[in-house]
C-alpha positions as protocol buffer text, in pm:
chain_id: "A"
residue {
  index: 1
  type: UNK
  ca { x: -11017 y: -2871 z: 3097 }
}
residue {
  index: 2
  type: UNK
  ca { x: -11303 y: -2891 z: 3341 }
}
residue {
  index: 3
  type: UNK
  ca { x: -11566 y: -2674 z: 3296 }
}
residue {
  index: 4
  type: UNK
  ca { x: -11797 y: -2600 z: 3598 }
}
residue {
  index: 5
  type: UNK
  ca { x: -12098 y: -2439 z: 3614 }
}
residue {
  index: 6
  type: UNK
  ca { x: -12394 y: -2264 z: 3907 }
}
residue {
  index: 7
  type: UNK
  ca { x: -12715 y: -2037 z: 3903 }
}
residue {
  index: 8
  type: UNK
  ca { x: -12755 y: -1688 z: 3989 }
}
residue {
  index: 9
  type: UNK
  ca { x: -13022 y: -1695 z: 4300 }
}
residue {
  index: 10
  type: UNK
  ca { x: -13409 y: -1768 z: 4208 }
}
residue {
  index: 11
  type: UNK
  ca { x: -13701 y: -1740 z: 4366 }
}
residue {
  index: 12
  type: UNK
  ca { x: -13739 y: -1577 z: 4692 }
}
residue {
  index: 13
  type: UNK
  ca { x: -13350 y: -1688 z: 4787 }
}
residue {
  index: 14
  type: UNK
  ca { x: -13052 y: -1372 z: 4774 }
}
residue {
  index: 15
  type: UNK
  ca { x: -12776 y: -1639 z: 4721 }
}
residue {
  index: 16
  type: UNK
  ca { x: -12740 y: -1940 z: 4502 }
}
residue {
  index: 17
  type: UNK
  ca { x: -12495 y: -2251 z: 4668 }
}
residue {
  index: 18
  type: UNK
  ca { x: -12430 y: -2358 z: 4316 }
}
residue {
  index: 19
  type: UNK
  ca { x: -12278 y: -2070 z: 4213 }
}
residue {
  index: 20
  type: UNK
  ca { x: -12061 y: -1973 z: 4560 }
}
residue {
  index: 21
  type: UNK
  ca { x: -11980 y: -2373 z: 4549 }
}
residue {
  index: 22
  type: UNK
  ca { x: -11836 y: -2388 z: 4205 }
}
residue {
  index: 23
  type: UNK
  ca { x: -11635 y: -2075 z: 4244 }
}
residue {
  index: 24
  type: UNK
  ca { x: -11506 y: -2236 z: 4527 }
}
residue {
  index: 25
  type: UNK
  ca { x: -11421 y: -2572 z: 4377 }
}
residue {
  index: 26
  type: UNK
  ca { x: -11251 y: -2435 z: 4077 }
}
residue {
  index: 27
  type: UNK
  ca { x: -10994 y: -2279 z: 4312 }
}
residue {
  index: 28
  type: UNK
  ca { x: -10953 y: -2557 z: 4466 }
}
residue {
  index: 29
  type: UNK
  ca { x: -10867 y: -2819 z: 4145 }
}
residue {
  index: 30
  type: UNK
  ca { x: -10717 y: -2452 z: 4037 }
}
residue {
  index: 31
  type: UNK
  ca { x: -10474 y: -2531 z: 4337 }
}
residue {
  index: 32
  type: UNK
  ca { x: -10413 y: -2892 z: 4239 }
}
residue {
  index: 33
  type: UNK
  ca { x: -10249 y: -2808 z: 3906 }
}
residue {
  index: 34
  type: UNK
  ca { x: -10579 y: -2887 z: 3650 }
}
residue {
  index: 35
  type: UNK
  ca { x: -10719 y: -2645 z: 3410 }
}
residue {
  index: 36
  type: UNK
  ca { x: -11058 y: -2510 z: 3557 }
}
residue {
  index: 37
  type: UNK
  ca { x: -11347 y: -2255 z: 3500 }
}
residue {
  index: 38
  type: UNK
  ca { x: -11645 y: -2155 z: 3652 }
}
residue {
  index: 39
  type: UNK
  ca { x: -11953 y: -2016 z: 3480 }
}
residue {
  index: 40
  type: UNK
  ca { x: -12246 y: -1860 z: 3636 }
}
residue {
  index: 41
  type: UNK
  ca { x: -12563 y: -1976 z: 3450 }
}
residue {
  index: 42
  type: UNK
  ca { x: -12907 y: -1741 z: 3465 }
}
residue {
  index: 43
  type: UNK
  ca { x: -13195 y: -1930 z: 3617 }
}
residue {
  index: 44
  type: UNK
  ca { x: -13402 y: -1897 z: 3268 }
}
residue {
  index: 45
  type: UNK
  ca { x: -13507 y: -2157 z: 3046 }
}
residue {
  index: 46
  type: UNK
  ca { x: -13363 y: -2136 z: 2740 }
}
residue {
  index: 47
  type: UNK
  ca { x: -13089 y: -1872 z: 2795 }
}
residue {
  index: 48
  type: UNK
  ca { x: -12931 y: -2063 z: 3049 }
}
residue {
  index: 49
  type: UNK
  ca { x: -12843 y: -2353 z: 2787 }
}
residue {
  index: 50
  type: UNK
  ca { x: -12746 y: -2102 z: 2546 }
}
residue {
  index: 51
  type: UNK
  ca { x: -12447 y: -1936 z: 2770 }
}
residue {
  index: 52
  type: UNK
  ca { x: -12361 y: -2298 z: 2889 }
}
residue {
  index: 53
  type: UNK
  ca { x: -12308 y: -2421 z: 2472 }
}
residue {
  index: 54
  type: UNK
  ca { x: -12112 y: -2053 z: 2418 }
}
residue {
  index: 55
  type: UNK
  ca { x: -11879 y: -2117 z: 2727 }
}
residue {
  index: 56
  type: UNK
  ca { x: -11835 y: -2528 z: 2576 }
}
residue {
  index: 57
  type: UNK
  ca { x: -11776 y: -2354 z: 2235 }
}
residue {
  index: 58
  type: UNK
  ca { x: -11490 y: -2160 z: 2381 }
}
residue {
  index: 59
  type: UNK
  ca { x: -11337 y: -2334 z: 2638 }
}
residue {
  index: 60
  type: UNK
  ca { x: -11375 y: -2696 z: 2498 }
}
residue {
  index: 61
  type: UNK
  ca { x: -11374 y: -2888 z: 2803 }
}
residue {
  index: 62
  type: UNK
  ca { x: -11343 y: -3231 z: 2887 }
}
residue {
  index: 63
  type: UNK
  ca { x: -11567 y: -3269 z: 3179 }
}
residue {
  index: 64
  type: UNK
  ca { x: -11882 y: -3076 z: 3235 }
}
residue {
  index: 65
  type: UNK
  ca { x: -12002 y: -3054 z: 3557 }
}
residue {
  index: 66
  type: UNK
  ca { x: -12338 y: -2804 z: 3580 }
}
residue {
  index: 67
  type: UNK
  ca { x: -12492 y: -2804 z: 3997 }
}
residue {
  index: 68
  type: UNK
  ca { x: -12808 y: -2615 z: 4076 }
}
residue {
  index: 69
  type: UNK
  ca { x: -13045 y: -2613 z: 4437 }
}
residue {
  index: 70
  type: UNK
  ca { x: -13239 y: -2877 z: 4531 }
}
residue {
  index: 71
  type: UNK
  ca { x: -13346 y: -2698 z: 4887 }
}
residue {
  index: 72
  type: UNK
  ca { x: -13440 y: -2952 z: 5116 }
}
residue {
  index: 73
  type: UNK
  ca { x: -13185 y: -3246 z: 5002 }
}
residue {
  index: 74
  type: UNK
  ca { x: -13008 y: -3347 z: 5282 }
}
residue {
  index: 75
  type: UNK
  ca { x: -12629 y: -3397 z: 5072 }
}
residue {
  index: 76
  type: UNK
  ca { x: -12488 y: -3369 z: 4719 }
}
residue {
  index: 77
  type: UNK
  ca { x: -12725 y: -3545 z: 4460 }
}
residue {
  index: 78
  type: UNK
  ca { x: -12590 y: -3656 z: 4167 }
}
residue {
  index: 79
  type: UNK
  ca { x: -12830 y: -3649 z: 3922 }
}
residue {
  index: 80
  type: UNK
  ca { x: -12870 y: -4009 z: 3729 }
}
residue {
  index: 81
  type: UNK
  ca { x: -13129 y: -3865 z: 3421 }
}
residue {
  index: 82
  type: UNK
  ca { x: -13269 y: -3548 z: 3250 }
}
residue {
  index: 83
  type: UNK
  ca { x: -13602 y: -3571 z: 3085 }
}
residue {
  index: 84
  type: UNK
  ca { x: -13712 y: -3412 z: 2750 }
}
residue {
  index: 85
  type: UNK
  ca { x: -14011 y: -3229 z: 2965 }
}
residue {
  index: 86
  type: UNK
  ca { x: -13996 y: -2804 z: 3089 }
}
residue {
  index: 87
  type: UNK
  ca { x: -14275 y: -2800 z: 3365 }
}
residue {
  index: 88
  type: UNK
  ca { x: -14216 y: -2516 z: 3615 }
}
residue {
  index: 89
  type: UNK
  ca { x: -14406 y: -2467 z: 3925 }
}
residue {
  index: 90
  type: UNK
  ca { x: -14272 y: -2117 z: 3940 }
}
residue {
  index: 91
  type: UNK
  ca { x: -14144 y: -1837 z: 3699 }
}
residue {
  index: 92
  type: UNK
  ca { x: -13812 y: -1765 z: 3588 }
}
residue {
  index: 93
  type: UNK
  ca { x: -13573 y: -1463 z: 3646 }
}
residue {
  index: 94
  type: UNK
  ca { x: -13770 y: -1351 z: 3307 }
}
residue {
  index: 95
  type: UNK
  ca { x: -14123 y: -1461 z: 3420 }
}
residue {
  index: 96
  type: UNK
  ca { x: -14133 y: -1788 z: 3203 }
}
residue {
  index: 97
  type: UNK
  ca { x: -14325 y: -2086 z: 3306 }
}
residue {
  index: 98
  type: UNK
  ca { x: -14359 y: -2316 z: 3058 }
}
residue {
  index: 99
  type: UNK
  ca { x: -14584 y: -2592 z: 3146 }
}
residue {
  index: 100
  type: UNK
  ca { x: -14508 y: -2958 z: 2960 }
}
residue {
  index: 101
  type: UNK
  ca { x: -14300 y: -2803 z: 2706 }
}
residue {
  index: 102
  type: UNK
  ca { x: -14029 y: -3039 z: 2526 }
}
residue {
  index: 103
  type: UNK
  ca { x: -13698 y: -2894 z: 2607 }
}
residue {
  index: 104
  type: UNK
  ca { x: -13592 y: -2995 z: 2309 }
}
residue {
  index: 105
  type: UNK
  ca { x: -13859 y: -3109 z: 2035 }
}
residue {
  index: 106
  type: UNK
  ca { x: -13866 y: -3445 z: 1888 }
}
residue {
  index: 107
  type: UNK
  ca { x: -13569 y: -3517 z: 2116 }
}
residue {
  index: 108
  type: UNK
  ca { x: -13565 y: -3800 z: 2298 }
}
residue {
  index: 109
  type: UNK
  ca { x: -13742 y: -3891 z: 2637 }
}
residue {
  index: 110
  type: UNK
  ca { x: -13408 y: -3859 z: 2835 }
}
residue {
  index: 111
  type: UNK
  ca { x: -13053 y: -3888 z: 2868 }
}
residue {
  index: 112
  type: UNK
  ca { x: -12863 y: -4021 z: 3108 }
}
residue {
  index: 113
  type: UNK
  ca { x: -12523 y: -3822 z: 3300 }
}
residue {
  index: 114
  type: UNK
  ca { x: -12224 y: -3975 z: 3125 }
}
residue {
  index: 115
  type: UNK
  ca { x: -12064 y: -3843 z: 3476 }
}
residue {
  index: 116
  type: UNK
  ca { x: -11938 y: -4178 z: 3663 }
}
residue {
  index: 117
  type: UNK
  ca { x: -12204 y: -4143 z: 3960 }
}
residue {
  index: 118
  type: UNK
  ca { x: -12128 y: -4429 z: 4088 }
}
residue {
  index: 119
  type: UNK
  ca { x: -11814 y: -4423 z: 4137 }
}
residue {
  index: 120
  type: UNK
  ca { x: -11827 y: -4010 z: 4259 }
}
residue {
  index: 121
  type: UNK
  ca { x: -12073 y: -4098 z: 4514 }
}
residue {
  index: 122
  type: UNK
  ca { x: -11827 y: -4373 z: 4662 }
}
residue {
  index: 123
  type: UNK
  ca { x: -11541 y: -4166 z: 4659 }
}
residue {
  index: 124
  type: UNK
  ca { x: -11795 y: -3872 z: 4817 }
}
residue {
  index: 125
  type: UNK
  ca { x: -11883 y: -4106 z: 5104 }
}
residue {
  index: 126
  type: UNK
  ca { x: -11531 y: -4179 z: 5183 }
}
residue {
  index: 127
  type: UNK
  ca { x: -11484 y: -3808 z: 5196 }
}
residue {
  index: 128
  type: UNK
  ca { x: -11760 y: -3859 z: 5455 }
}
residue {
  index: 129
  type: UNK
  ca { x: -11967 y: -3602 z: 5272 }
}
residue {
  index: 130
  type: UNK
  ca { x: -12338 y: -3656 z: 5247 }
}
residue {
  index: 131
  type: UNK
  ca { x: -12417 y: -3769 z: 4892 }
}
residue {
  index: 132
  type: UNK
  ca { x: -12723 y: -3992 z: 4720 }
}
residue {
  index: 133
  type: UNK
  ca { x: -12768 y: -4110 z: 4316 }
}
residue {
  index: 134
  type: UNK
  ca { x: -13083 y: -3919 z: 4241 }
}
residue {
  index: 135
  type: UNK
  ca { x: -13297 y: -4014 z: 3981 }
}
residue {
  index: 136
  type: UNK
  ca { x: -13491 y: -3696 z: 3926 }
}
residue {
  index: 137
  type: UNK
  ca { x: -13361 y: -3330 z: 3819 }
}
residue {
  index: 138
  type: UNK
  ca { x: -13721 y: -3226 z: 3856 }
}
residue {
  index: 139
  type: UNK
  ca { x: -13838 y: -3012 z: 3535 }
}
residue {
  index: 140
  type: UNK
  ca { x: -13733 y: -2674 z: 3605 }
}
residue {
  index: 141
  type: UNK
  ca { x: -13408 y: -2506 z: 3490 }
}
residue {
  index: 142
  type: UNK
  ca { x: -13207 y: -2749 z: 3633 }
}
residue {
  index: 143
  type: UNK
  ca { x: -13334 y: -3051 z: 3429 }
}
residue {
  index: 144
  type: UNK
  ca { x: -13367 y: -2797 z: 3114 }
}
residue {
  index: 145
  type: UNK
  ca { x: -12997 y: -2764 z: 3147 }
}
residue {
  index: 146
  type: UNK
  ca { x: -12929 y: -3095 z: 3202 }
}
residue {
  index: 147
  type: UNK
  ca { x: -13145 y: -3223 z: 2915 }
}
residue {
  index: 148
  type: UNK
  ca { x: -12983 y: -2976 z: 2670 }
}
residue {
  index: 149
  type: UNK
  ca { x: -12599 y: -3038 z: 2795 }
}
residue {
  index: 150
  type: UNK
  ca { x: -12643 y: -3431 z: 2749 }
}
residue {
  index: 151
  type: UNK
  ca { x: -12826 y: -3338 z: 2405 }
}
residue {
  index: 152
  type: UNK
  ca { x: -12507 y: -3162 z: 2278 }
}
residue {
  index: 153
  type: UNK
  ca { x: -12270 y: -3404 z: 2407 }
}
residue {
  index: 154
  type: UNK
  ca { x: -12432 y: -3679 z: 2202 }
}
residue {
  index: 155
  type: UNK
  ca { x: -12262 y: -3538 z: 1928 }
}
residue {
  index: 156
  type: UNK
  ca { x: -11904 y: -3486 z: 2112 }
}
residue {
  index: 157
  type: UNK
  ca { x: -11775 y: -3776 z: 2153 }
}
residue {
  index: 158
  type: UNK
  ca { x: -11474 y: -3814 z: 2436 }
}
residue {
  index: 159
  type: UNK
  ca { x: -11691 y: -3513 z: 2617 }
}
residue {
  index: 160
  type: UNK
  ca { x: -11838 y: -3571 z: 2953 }
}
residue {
  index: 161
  type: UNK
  ca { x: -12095 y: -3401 z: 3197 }
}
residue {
  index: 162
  type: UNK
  ca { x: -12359 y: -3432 z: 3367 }
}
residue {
  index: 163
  type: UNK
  ca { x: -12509 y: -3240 z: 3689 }
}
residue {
  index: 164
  type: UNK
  ca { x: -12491 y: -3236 z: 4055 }
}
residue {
  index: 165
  type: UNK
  ca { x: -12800 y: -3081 z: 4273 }
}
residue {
  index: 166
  type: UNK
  ca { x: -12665 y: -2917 z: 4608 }
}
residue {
  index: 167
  type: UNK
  ca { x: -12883 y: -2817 z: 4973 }
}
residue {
  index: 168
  type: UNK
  ca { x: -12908 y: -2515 z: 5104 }
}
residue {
  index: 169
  type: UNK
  ca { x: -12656 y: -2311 z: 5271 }
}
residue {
  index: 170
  type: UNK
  ca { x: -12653 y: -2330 z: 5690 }
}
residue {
  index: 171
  type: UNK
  ca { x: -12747 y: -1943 z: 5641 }
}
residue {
  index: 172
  type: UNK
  ca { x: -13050 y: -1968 z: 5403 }
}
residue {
  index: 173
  type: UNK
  ca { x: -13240 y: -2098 z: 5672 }
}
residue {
  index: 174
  type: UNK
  ca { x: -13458 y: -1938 z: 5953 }
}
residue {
  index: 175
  type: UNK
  ca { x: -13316 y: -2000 z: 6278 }
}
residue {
  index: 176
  type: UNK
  ca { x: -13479 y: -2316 z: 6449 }
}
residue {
  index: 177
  type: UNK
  ca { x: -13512 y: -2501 z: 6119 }
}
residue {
  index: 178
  type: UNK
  ca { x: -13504 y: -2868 z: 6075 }
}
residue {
  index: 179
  type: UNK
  ca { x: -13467 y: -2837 z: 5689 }
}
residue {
  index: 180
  type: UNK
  ca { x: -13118 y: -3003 z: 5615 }
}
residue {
  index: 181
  type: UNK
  ca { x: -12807 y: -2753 z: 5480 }
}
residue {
  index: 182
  type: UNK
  ca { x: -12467 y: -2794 z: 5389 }
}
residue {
  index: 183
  type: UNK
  ca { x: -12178 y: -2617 z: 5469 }
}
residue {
  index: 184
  type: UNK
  ca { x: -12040 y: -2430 z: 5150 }
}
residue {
  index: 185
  type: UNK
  ca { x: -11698 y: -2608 z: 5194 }
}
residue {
  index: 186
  type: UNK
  ca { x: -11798 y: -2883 z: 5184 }
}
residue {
  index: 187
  type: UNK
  ca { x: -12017 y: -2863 z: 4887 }
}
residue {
  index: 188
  type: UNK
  ca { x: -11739 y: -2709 z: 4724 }
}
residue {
  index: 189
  type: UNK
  ca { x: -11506 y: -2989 z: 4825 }
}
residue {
  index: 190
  type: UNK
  ca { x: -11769 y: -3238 z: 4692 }
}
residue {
  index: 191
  type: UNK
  ca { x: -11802 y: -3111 z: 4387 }
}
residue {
  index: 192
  type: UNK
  ca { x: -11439 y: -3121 z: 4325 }
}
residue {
  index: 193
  type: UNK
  ca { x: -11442 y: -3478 z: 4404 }
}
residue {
  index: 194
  type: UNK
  ca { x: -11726 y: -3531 z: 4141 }
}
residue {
  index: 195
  type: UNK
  ca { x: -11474 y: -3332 z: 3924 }
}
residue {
  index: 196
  type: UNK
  ca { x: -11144 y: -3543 z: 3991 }
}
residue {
  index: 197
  type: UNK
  ca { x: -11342 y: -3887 z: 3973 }
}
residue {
  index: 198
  type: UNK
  ca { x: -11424 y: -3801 z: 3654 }
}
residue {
  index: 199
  type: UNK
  ca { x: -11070 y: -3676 z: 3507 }
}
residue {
  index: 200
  type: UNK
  ca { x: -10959 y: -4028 z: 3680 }
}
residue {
  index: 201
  type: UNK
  ca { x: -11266 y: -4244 z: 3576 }
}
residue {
  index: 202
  type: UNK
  ca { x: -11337 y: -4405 z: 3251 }
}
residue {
  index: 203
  type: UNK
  ca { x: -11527 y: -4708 z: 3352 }
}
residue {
  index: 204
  type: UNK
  ca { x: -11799 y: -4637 z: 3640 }
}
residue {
  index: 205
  type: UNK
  ca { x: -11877 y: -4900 z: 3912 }
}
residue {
  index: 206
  type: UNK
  ca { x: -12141 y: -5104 z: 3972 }
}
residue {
  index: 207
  type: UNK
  ca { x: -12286 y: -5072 z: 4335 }
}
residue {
  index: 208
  type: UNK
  ca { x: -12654 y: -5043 z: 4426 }
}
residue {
  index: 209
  type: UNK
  ca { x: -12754 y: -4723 z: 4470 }
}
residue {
  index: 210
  type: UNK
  ca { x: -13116 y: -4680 z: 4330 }
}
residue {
  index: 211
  type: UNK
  ca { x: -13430 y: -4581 z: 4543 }
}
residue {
  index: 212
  type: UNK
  ca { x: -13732 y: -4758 z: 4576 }
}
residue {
  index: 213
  type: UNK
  ca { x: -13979 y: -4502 z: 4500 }
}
């Protein structure tokens, strides 16, 4: 069972990629014969790692793979590490905004994606779909998700996940704009890749892939 999960919109955007992505991807592995579900998260610290444990409760995946925004990334990031730190530049969808809050206390400083990203993003470029190792989730919901899936999978051993920031869609942006987008197939078909990789990956490969700064 993979278990896929997206935001409801934030912010001053009407649509969320993540969410319209997943939805999409699930009917695609859905398609392929694998057991799939797709969860829509609320952007809201806190509650959105509570529904995300009650749907792993239930469904008892195998694979966990949780995607957010990142507007202005060019591709598909797959996100290397979530930090123990909630710092939001903005509210969320309940007006929270907590500023260098542990997400979870006395946990430690981070986890890393037990996803294999290395392998994903090599089987994402041969897709020819825009994709990067990233090695920030920033420290809004995103990385408070993150942090709190890979904090509950230390304890479930055999259990995967890890999570996958997407651009914006083509029609999010203002006519004329130079910020990059994505086509929502393709995201979709990306993150199914992410999804199969890691159904067919137990060892990750080595290949540089790190930034500089």
């Amino acid at each position: 069972m993979i278990l896929l999960t997206g935001f409801e919109p934030f912010g001053e955007d009407t649509v969320n990629p993540s969410w319209l992505a997943v939805q999409r991807a699930a009917e695609l592995l859905a398609s392929e014969g694998i057991a799939v579900e797709a969860v829509e998260l609320p952007c809201v610290f806190g509650e959105s790692a509570t529904v995300l444990m009650d749907a792993i409760m239930g469904l008892k995946p195998e694979i966990i793979v949780c995607t957010g925004l990142a507007g202005g990334r060019a591709g598909i990031s797959l996100e290397r590490v979530a930090i123990n730190c909630d710092d939001a530049r903005i509210p969320d969808n309940k007006g929270q905004r907590p500023i260098d809050v542990e997400v979870i206390a006395g946990g430690p400083a981070a986890y890393f994606s037990s996803l294999p990203i290395k392998t994903a993003l090599r089987n994402l470029q041969i897709a020819g779909i825009r994709s990067e190792v990233s090695q920030s989730a920033g420290t809004y919901v995103c990385n408070h998700l993150f942090y709190a899936l890979m904090h509950s999978l230390a304890s479930k051993p055999g259990v995967r996940g890890g999570f996958v920031h997407l651009p914006y869609l083509p029609s999010q942006l203002r006519a004329g704009s130079e910020t990059p987008s994505m086509p929502l197939e393709a995201m979709a078909e990306g993150i199914a890749i992410v999804a199969r990789t890691a159904l067919d990956t137990t060892a990750d490969v080595k290949f540089a892939a790190g930034a500089i700064s």
